[in-house]
C-alpha positions in Angstrom: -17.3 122.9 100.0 -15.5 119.8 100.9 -13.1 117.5 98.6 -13.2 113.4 98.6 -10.9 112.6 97.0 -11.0 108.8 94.8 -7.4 107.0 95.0 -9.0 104.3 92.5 -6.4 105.5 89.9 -3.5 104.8 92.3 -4.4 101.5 92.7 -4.9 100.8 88.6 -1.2 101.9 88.4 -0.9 99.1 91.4 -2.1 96.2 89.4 -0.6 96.7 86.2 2.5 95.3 87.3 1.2 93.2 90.4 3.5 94.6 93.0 2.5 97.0 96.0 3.9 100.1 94.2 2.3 102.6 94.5 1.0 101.4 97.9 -2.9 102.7 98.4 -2.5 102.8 101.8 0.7 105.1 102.1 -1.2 107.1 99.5 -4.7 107.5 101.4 -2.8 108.7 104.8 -0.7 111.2 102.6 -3.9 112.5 100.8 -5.5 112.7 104.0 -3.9 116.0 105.5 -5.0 117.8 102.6 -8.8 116.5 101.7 -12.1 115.8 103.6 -12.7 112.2 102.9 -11.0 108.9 100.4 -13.3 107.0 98.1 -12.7 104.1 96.3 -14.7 102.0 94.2 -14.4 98.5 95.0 -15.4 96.7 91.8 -16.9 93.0 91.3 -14.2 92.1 89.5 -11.4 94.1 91.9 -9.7 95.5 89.0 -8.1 97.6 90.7 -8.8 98.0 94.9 -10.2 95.0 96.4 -11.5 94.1 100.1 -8.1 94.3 101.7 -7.1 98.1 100.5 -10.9 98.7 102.1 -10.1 97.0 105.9 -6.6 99.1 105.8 -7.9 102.1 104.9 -10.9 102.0 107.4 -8.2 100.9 109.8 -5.7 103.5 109.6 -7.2 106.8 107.9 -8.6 109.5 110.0 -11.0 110.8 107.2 -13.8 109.5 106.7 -13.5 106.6 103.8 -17.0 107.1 101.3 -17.4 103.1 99.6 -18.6 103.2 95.9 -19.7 99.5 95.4 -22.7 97.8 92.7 -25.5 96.5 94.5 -23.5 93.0 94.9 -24.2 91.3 98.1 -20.9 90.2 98.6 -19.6 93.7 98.6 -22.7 95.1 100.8 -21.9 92.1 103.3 -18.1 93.1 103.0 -19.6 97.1 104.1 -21.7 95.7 106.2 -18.5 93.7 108.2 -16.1 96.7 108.0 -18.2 99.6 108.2 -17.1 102.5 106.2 -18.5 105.8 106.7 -20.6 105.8 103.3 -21.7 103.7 100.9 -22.5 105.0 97.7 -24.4 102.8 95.6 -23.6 102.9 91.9 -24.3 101.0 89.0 -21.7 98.9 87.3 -21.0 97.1 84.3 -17.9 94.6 83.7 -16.8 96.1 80.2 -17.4 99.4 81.1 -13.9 101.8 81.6 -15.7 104.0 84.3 -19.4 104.3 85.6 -21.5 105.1 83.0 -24.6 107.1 84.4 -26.7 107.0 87.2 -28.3 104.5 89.4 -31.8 103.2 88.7 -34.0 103.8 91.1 -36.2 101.6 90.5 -33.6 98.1 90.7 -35.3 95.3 92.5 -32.7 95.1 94.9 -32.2 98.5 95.9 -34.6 98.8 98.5 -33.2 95.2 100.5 -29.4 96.6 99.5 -30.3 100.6 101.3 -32.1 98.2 104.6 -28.9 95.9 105.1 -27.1 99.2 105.0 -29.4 100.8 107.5 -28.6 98.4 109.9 -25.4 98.6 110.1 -25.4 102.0 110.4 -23.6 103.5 107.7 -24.6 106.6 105.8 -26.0 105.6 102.6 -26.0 107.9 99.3 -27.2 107.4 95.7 -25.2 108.4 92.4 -28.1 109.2 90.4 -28.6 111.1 86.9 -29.8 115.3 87.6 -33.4 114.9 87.3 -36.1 115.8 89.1 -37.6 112.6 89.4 -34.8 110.5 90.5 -34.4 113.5 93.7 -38.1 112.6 94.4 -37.6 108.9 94.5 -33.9 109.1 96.4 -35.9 111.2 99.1 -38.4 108.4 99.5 -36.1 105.9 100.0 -34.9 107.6 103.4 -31.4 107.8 102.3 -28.8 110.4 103.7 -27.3 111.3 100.7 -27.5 111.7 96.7 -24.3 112.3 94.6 -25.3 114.1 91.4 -23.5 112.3 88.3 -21.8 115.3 86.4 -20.5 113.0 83.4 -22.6 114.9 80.8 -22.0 118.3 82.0 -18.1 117.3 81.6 -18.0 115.8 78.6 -20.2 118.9 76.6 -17.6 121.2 78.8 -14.9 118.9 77.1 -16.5 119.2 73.3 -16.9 123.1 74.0 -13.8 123.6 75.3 -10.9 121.4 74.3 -9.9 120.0 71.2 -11.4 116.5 72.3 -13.7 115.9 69.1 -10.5 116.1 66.8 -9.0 113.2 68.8 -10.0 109.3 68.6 -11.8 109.9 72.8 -14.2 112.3 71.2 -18.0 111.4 71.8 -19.5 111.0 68.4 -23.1 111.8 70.1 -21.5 114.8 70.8 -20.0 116.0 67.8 -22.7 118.8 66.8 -22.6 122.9 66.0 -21.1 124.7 68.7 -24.2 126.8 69.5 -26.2 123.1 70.5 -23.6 122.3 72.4 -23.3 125.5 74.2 -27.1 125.5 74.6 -27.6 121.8 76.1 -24.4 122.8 78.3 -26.5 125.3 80.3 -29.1 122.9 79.8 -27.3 120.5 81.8 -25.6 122.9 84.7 -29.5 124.3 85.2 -30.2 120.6 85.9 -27.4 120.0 88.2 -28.8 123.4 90.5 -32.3 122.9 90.4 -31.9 119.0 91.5 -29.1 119.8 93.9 -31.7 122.8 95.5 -34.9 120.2 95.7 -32.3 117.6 97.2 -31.7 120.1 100.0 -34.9 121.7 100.2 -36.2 117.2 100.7 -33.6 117.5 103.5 -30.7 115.1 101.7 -26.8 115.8 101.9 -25.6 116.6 98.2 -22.3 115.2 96.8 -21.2 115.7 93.2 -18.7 113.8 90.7 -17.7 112.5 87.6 -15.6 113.5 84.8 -14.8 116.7 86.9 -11.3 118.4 86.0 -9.2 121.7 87.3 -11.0 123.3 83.9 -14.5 122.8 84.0 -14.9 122.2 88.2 -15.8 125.5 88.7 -19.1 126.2 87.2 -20.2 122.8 89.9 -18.4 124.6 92.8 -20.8 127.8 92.3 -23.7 126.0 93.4 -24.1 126.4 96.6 -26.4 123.6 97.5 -24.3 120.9 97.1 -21.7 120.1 100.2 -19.1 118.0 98.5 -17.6 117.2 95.2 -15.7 113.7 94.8 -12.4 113.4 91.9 -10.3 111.3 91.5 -8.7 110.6 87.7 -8.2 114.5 86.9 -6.0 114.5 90.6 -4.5 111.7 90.0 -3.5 112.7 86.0 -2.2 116.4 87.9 -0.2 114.5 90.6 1.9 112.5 87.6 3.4 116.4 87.1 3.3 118.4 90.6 2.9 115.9 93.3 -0.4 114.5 95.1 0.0 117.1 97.5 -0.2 119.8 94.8 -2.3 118.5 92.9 -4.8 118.0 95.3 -4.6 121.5 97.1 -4.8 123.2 93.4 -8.5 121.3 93.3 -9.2 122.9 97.0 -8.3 126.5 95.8 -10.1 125.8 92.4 -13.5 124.6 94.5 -14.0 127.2 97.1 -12.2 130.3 94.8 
């Protein structure tokens, strides 16, 4: 199974105090000899990597560099002009801390967004929600990729499994009898296989993300359909305490155990 991994994290240690330091750059080519691809998300509002950090990295890194961007014009143009390998097409929101949930499929600029991107030849993927239906309608929208959102699975792993509802980050939606959230826990991991399976069996590439840690990545690794899992925040977090380099090959060994 191969590893992206997202350096957005490096770059929000970047901008809080304005200077180059940690430089994204110097950390995408160092990440590089020990991952199969660098994403970043570059945001409307470039809150933390912006157009330049894209250029350089496209520039100078020998993996592959996977775009998440908001179906914004002035991003897909910027794509368009410097030609990542992927684009992954996510929704955004300006108050939001991270990405909330999946794409919808059904946004009247999707389909002009996935054309503009078709010509110039970039792979196109689709951060959608594990269901059935959104499989279906990625498949019919000829793109070459869907990246299954795994939020939900992580945060009733993180209510199972950590202390997280005694803490002011705990999920009130989430805050029920341990047997419910065992239950819509497998609920949620059946979802992820049976959508990664039908994505395969359409003929799409499978990615997966979100919310995925060195605790709870390992149930997602185990499903065999899907070719590539994309972190970044839980590497990052590690790589405060062993190193980058560590950090990163403790994720490998974690994902293909």
């Amino acid at each position: 199974m191969l590893l992206g991994v997202n350096i957005d994290h490096i770059a929000v240690l970047r901008e809080a105090r304005k200077v180059n330091d940690p430089n994204l750059l110097e950390a995408a080519l160092f990440a590089c000899h020990f991952c199969d691809q660098i994403t970043i998300h570059v945001r409307e509002d470039r809150r933390h990597t912006n157009e330049r950090d894209l250029k350089d990295l496209i520039k100078h890194c020998k993996n592959p560099i996977n775009l998440e961007c908001a179906l914004d014009n002035e991003i897909l143009d910027l794509a368009c002009t410097l030609k990542p390998k992927r684009v992954t097409l996510v929704p955004e929101k300006r108050e939001e801390l991270t990405t909330e949930g999946g794409l919808y499929l059904d946004h009247e600029n999707l389909n002009s967004s996935i054309k503009k991107l078709k010509q110039a030849d970039i792979e196109i993927s689709l951060f959608i929600d594990p269901n059935l239906e959104n499989i279906q309608k990625a498949s019919s929208l000829k793109v070459d990729f869907i990246e299954l959102h795994t939020g939900l699975y992580a945060n009733l792993y993180n209510a199972i499994f950590s202390n997280i509802l005694k803490t002011p980050y705990k999920i009130k939606e989430l805050d029920l009898n341990s047997k419910i959230l065992e239950q819509k826990l497998k609920e949620e991991l059946n979802s992820i296989n049976l959508c990664a399976l039908k994505a395969k069996e359409l003929g799409l590439k499978v990615a997966a993300g979100h919310g995925l840690n060195y605790k709870n990545v390992q149930k997602i690794a185990k499903i065999k359909a899907i070719d590539e899992l994309n972190i970044g925040q839980s590497i990052i977090a590690r790589s405060v305490f062993v190193g980058l380099k560590e950090a990163i090959l403790e994720m490998k060994a974690l994902i293909n155990e």
